[in-house]
C-alpha positions as CSV (number, residue, x, y, z in Angstrom):
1,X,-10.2,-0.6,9.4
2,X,-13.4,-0.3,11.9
3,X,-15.0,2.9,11.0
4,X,-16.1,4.6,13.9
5,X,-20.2,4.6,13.6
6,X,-20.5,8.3,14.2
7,X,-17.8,8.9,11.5
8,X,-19.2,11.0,8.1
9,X,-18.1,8.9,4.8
10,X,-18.9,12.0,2.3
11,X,-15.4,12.5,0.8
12,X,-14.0,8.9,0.8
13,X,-12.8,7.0,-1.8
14,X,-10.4,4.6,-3.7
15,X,-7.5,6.5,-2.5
16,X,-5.9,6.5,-6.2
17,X,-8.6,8.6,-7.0
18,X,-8.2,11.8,-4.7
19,X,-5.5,14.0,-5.3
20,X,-3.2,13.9,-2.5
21,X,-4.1,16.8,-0.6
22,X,-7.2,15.2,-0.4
23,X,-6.0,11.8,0.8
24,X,-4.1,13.7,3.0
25,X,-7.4,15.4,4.3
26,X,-9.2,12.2,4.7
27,X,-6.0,10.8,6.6
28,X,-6.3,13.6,9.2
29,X,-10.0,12.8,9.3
30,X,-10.2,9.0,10.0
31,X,-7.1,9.9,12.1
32,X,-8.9,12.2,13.8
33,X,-11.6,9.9,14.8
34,X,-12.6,7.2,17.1
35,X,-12.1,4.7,13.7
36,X,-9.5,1.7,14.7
37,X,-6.9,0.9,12.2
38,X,-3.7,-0.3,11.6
39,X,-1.2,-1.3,9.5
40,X,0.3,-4.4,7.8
41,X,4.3,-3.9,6.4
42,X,6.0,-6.5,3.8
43,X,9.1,-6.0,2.5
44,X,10.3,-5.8,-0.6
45,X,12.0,-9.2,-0.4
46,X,9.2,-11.1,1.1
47,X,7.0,-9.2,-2.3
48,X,9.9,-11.6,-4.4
49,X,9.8,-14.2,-2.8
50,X,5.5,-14.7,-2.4
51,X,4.6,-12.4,-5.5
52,X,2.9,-8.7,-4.8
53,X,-0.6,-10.7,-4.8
54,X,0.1,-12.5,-1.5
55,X,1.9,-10.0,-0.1
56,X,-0.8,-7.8,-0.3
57,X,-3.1,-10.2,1.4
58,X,0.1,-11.1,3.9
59,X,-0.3,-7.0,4.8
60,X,-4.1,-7.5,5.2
61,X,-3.6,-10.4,7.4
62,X,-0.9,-8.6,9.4
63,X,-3.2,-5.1,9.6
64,X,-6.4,-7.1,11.0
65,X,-4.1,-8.8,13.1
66,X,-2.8,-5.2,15.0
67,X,-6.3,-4.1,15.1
68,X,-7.1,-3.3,19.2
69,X,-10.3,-4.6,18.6
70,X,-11.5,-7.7,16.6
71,X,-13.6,-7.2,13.9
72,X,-17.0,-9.2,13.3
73,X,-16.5,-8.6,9.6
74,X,-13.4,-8.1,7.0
75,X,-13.9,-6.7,3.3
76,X,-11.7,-7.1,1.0
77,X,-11.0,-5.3,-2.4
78,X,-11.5,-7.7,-4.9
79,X,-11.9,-11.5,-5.4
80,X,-9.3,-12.9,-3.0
81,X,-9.9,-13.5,1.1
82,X,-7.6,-13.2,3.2
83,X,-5.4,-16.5,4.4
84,X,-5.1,-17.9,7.5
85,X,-7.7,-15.5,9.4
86,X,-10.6,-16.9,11.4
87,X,-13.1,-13.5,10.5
88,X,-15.7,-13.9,8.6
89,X,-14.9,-12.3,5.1
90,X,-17.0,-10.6,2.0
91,X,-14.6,-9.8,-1.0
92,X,-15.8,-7.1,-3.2
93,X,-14.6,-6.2,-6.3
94,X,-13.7,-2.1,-6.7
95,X,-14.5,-2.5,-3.1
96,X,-13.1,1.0,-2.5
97,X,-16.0,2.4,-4.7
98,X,-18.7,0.8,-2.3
99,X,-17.7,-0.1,1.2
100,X,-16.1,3.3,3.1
101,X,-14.0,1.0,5.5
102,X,-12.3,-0.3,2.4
103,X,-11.9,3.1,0.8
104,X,-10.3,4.4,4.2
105,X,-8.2,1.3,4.7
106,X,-7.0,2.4,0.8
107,X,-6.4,6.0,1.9
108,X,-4.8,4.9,5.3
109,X,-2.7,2.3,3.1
110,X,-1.9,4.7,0.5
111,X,-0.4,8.0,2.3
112,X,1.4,5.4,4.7
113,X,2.9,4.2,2.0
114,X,4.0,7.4,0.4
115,X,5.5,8.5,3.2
116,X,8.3,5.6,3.2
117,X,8.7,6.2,0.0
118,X,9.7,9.9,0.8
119,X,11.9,8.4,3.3
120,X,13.5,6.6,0.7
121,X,14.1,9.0,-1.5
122,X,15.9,10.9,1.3
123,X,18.3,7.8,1.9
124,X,18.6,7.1,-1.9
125,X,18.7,10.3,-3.6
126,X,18.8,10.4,-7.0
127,X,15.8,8.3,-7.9
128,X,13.6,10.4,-7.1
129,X,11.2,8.0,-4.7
130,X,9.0,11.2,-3.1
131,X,8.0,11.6,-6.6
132,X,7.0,8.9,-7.9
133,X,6.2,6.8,-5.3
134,X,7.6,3.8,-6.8
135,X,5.3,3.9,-9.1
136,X,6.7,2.8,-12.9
137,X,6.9,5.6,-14.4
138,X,9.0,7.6,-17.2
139,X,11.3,9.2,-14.7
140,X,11.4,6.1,-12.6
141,X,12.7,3.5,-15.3
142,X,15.0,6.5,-16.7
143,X,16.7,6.5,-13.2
144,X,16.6,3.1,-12.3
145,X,18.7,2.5,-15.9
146,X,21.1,4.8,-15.2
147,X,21.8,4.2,-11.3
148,X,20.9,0.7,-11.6
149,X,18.7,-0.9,-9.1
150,X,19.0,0.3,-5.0
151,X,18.9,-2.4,-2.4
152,X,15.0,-1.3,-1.7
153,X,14.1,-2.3,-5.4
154,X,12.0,-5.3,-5.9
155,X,14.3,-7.8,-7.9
156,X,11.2,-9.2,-9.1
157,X,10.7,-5.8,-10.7
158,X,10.9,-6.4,-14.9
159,X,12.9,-3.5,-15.3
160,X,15.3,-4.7,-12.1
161,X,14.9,-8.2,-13.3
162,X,16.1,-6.9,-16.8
163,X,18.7,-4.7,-15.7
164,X,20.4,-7.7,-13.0
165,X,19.9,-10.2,-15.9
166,X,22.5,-8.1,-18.4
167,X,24.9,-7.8,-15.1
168,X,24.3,-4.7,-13.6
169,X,24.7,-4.2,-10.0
170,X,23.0,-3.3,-6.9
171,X,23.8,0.2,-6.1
């Protein structure tokens, strides 16, 4: 994420802490503007096979990578750089609270996110995706026990894990 140097901040922050109209809001704003950013996709199975840590910072990598410009600085939410990038890096913890690049890059992240999962949820109904968002919740774990895991389920997952382990399926 570059933020464009004309762009107004007021209203940004760690996207889990806007509703989402009003990440949706600040979507259409940094959309709206002359702010560069992109986005970095794993797959579930490459979040099994490398753990959700380095998959995270695999997406980073990939998102700075389909920037149209290069960056002369990356920051990074939390304590952990970014591998096998030649930019110079500050981590910051609760970064999102305290850099706006970061806090957009969370909003940008977060409603691009959500919207595959509604996209799921319309290929696998039934588990109710564009609700939850993936996201472990009640409803989830009820639906995920008795459907049993879909193909876009992380296998690495505890309740997946758990459910594979005592011989369920992939639905």
């Amino acid at each position: 994420m570059i933020l464009s140097p004309d762009f107004d901040v007021s209203g940004l922050a760690d996207s889990k802490k806007l509703s989402s109209a009003r990440r949706e809001e600040q979507r259409r704003r940094i959309e709206d503007s002359n702010s560069l950013w992109a986005i970095g996709i794993v797959g579930h199975d490459i979040v099994d096979s490398i753990n959700i840590l380095n998959a995270s910072l695999m997406a980073m990598r990939i998102a700075v990578e389909n920037l149209t410009k290069r960056p002369d600085m990356v920051y990074v939410d939390g304590i952990f750089k970014i591998p096998d990038i030649s930019i110079r890096q500050e981590t910051i913890i609760r970064g999102e609270d305290c850099q706006p690049a970061i806090a957009a890059a969370s909003i940008i992240a977060k409603t691009y996110r959500d919207d595959i999962m509604i996209d799921l949820g319309l290929n696998y109904p039934g588990y109710g995706f564009g609700r939850h968002k993936g996201y472990p919740t009640r409803e989830h774990i009820e639906k995920l026990n008795r459907l049993g895991p879909s193909p876009v389920h992380r296998r690495s997952f505890q309740p997946v894990r758990r459910l594979l382990a005592d011989g369920i399926h992939v639905n």
